[in-house]
C-alpha positions as CSV (number, residue, x, y, z in Angstrom):
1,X,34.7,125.8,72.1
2,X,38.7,126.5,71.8
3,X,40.4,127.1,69.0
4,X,43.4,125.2,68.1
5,X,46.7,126.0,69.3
6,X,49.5,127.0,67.4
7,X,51.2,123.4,67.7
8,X,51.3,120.2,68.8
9,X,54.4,118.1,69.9
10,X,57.6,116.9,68.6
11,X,57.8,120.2,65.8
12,X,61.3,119.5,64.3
13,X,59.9,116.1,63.2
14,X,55.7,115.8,62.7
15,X,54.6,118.6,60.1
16,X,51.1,118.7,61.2
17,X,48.4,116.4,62.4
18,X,44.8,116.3,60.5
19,X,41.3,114.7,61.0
20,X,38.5,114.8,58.6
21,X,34.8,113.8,60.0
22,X,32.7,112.4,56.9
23,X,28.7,113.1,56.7
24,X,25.7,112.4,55.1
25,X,22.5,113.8,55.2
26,X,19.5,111.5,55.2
27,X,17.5,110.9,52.6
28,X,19.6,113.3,50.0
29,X,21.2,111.1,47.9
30,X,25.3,111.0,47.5
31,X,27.1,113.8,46.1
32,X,27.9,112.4,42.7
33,X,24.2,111.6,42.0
34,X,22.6,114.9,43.6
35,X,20.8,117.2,41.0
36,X,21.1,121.1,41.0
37,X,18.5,121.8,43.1
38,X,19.2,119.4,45.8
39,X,22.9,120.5,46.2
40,X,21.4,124.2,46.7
41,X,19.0,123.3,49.3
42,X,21.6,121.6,51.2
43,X,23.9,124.7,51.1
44,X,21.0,126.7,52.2
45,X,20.4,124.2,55.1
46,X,23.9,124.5,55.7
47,X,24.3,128.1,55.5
48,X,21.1,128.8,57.9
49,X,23.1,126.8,60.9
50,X,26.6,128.5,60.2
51,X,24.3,132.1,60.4
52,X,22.8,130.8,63.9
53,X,26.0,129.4,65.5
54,X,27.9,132.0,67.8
55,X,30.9,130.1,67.1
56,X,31.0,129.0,63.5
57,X,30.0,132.4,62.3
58,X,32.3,134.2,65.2
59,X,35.4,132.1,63.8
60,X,34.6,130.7,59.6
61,X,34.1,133.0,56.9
62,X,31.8,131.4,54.2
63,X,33.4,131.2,50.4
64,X,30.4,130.2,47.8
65,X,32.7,129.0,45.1
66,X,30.4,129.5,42.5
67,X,30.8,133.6,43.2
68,X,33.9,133.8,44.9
69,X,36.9,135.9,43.6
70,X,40.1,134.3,42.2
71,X,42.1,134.7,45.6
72,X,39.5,133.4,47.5
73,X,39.0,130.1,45.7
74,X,42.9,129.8,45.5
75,X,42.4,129.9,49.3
76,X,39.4,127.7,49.8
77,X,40.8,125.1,47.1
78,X,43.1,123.8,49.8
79,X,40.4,122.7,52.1
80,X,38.4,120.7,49.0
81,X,39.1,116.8,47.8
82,X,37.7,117.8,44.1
83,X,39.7,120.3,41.8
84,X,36.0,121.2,40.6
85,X,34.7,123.9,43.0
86,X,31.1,124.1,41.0
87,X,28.0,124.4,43.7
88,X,30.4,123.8,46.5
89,X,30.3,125.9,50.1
90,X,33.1,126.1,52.1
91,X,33.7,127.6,55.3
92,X,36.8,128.5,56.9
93,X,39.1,130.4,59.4
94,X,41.4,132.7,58.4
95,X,44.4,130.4,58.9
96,X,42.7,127.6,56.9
97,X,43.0,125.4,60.1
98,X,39.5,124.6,60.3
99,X,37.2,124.0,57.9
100,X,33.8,122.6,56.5
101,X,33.1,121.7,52.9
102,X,29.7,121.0,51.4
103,X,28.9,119.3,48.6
104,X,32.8,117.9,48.1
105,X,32.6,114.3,48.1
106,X,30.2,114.0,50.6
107,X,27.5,116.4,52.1
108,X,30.2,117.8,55.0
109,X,33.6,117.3,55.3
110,X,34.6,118.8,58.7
111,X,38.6,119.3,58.9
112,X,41.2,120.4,61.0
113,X,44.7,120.4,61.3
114,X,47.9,121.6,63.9
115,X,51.7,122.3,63.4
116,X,53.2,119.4,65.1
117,X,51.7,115.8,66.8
118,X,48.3,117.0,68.3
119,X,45.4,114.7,67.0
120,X,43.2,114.9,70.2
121,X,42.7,118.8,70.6
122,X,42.7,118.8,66.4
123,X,39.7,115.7,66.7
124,X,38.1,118.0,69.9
125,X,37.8,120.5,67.3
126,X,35.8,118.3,64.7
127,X,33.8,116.6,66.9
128,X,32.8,120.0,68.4
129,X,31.5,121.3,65.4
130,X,29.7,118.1,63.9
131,X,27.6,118.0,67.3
132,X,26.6,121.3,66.2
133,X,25.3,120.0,62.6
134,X,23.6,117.1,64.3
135,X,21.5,118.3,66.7
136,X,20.2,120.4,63.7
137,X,20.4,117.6,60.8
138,X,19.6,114.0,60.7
139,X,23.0,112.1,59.5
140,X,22.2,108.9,57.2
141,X,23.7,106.3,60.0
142,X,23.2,102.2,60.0
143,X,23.4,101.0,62.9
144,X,25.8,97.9,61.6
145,X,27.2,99.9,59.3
146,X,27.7,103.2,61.0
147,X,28.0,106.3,58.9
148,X,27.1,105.6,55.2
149,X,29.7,107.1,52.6
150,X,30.3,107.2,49.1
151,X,33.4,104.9,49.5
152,X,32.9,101.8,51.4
153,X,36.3,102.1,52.9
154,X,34.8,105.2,54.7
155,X,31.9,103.5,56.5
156,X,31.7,103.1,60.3
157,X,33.3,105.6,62.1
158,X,34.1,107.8,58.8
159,X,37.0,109.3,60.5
160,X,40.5,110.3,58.2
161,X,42.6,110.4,60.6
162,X,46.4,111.2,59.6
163,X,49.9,112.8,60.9
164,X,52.7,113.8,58.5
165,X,56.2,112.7,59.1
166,X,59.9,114.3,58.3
167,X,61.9,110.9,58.3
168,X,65.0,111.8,56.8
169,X,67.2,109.5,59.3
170,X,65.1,105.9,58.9
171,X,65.3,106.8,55.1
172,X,69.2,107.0,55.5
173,X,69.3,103.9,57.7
174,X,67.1,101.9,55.1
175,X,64.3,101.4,57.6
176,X,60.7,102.5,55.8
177,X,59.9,99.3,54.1
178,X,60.1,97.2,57.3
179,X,58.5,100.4,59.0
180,X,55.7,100.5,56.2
181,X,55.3,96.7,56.5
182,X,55.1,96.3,60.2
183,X,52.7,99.7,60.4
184,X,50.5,98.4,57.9
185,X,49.8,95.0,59.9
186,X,48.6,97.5,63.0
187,X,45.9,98.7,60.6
188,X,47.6,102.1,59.4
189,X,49.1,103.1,56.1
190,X,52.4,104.9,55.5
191,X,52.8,106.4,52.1
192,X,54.5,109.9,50.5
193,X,52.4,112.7,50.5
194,X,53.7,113.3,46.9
195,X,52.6,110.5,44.7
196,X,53.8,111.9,41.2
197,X,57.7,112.8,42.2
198,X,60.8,110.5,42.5
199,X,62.1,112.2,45.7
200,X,59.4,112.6,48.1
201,X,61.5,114.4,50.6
202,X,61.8,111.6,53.2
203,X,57.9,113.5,54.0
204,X,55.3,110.5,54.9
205,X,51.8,110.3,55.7
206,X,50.2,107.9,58.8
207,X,46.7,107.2,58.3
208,X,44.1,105.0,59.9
209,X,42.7,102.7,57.8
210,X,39.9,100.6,59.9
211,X,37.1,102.4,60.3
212,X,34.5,99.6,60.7
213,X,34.7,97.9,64.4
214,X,36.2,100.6,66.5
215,X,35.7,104.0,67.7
216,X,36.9,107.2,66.6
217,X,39.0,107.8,70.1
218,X,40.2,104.4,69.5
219,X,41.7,105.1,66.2
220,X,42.8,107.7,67.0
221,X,44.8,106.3,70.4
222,X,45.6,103.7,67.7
223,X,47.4,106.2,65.7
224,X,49.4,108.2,68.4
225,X,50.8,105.2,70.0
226,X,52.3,104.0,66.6
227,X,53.2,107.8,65.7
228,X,55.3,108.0,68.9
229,X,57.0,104.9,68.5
230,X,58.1,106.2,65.3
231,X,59.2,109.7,66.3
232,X,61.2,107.6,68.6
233,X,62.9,105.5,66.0
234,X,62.9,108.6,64.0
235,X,65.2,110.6,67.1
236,X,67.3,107.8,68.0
237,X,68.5,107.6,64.1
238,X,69.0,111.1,63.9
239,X,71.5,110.8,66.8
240,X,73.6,108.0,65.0
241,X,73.3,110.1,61.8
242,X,74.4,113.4,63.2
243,X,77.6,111.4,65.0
244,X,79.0,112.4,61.9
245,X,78.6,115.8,62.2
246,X,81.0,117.3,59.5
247,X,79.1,115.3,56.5
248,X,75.6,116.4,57.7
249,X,76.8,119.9,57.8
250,X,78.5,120.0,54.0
251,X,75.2,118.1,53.0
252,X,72.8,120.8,54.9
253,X,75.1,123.7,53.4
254,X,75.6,123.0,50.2
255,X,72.2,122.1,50.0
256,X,71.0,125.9,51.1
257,X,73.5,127.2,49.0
258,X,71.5,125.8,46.2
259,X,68.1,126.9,47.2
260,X,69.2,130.4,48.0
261,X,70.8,131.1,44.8
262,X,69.1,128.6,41.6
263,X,67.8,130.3,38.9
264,X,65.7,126.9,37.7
265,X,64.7,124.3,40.1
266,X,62.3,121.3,39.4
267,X,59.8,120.1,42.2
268,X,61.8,116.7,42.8
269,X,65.5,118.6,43.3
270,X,63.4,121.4,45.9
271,X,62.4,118.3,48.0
272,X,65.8,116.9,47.9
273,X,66.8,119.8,49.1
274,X,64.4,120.7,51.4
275,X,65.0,117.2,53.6
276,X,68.3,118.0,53.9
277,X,67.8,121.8,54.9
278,X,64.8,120.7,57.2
279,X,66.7,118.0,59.0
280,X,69.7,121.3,59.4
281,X,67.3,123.5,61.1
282,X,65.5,120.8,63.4
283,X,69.1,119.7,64.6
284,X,70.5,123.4,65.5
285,X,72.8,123.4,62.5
286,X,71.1,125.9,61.2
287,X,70.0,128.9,63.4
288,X,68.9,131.5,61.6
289,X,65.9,130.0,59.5
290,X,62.3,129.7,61.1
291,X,60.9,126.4,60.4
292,X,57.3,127.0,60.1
293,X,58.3,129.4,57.7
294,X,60.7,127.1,55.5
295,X,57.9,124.9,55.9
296,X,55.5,126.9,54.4
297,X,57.3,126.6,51.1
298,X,56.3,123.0,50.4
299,X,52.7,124.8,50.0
300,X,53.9,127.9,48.0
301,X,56.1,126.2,45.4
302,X,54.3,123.1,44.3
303,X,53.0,123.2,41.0
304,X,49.2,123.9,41.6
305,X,50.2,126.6,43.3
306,X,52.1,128.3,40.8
307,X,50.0,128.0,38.1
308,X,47.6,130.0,40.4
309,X,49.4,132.4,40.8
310,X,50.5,132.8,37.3
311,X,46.5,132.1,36.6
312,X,47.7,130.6,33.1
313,X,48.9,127.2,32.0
314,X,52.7,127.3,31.9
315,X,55.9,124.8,31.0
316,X,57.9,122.8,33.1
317,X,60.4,125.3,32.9
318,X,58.8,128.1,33.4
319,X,57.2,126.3,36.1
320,X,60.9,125.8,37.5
321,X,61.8,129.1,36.9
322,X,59.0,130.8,38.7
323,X,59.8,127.8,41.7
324,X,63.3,128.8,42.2
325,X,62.4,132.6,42.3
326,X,60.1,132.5,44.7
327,X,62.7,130.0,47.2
328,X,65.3,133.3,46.5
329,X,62.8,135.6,47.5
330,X,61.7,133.4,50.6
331,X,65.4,132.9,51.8
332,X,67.3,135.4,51.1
């Protein structure tokens, strides 16, 4: 079983690519309805293959969140749907690329994700591992209505399948609400990854929606074809925009100047920003910033994040304090 490679396609545009496998065990009822005891004899279950499997115990660590330390929850928080981490498992490798959750939402959640457009070698890895869980368990499976789920929007193939976008050019050109209406007649969703900001960043998510009446390599052919013809779009509006060189320039500069040297900066103005300095370094204006590691700042400076790290409930502006500290510290 391989591991997943650094990255996938088209980098200076697709984030990362990401698939989620949704399971049930039979006869244990939903998560939301399963006592104590039943939720521990599934993690023992669980923890009894993971201790048999060369692979999963070669390449997952195993995080019991009801004993693990403050860093390693931090860390393992990022793989859960649920903020609550009481009688969860979760097991993941070191880079947080890969990992299963028990007792989340539903019994497993297997996940993976890649730097750039890669959605068959990230759903290789999923599918790899959930053979591994059912050849040991039996998965509650209709045969009409495929895998059962708690959400009915889940059933059938129970596949999340989704790629995140930088689209700062269609955004410019006033394109994403005829994009967003003609994706979602295809059977996909566009929407921000950031639900509760005004300025998302020009930072979109495509996700399959049907998951009834199809297959999972379907949807998932589904979703790269229409991804591609976007990156396209997405390229050939970036060559208009940057015809005007000397603007995009001022607009990428001034916007660095700001990040590098802010003493207070509120989630919504760091996006702003961010687009503008993304869309520099993925054009060759700027040379001397690596973007996975610019990129890596939409994780460290969200707010979640930082009252982690702070392990206390703080303001807004400390909150935007402690943001534009950390952006000095990561660019300068």
């Amino acid at each position: 079983m391989n591991q997943i490679s650094n990255y996938g396609e088209y980098r200076e545009i697709v984030l990362f690519s990401k698939i989620k496998l949704l399971r049930n065990v039979e006869n244990l009822p939903f998560c939301n309805r399963m006592t104590l005891e039943q939720k521990n004899v599934l993690k023992n279950i669980i923890t009894q293959i993971y201790s048999y499997n060369e692979y999963l115990s070669k390449y997952l660590t195993m995080i019991d969140m009801n004993t693990a330390t403050d860093d390693e929850k931090n860390f393992a928080k990022q793989a859960l749907s649920e903020q609550d981490e009481v009688d969860k498992l979760v097991f993941t490798s070191h880079k947080n690329d890969v990992s299963i959750c028990v007792n989340d939402i539903e019994h497993l959640t297997i996940q993976a994700n890649c730097l750039g457009l890669n959605l068959n070698k990230v759903y290789g890895i999923c599918n790899n591992i959930d053979d591994i869980f059912d050849n040991s368990l039996s998965y509650a499976f209709d045969e009409k209505k495929g895998y059962l789920t708690t959400s009915p929007y889940d059933l059938g193939t129970a596949l999340r399948a989704c790629v995140i976008l930088h689209l700062p050019a269609l955004e410019q050109s006033g394109m994403m609400q005829r994009l967003s209406a003609t994706i979602e007649k295809m059977g996909l969703r566009i929407s921000s990854i950031f639900s509760d900001v005004d300025d998302n960043g020009a930072i979109y998510r495509i996700s399959n929606q049907l998951t009834l009446g199809i297959t999972e390599k379907d949807s998932i052919l589904n979703l790269d074809s229409i991804v591609r013809q976007i990156i396209d779009s997405e390229i050939l509006a970036r060559n208009n925009l940057i015809q005007n060189r000397l603007q995009v320039e001022d607009s990428v500069f001034r916007s660095l100047g700001i990040l590098k040297y802010a003493r207070s900066m509120s989630i919504d103005e760091f996006l702003r920003l961010y687009s503008r300095v993304r869309l520099g370094i993925a054009t060759s204006i700027i040379k001397d910033i690596d973007l996975d590691k610019f990129d890596e700042l939409l994780n460290i400076v969200n707010d979640n994040n930082i009252c982690n790290m702070a392990k206390d409930r703080l303001s807004l502006g400390e909150k935007d304090f402690i943001r534009a500290k950390i952006i000095r510290e990561n660019l300068n």
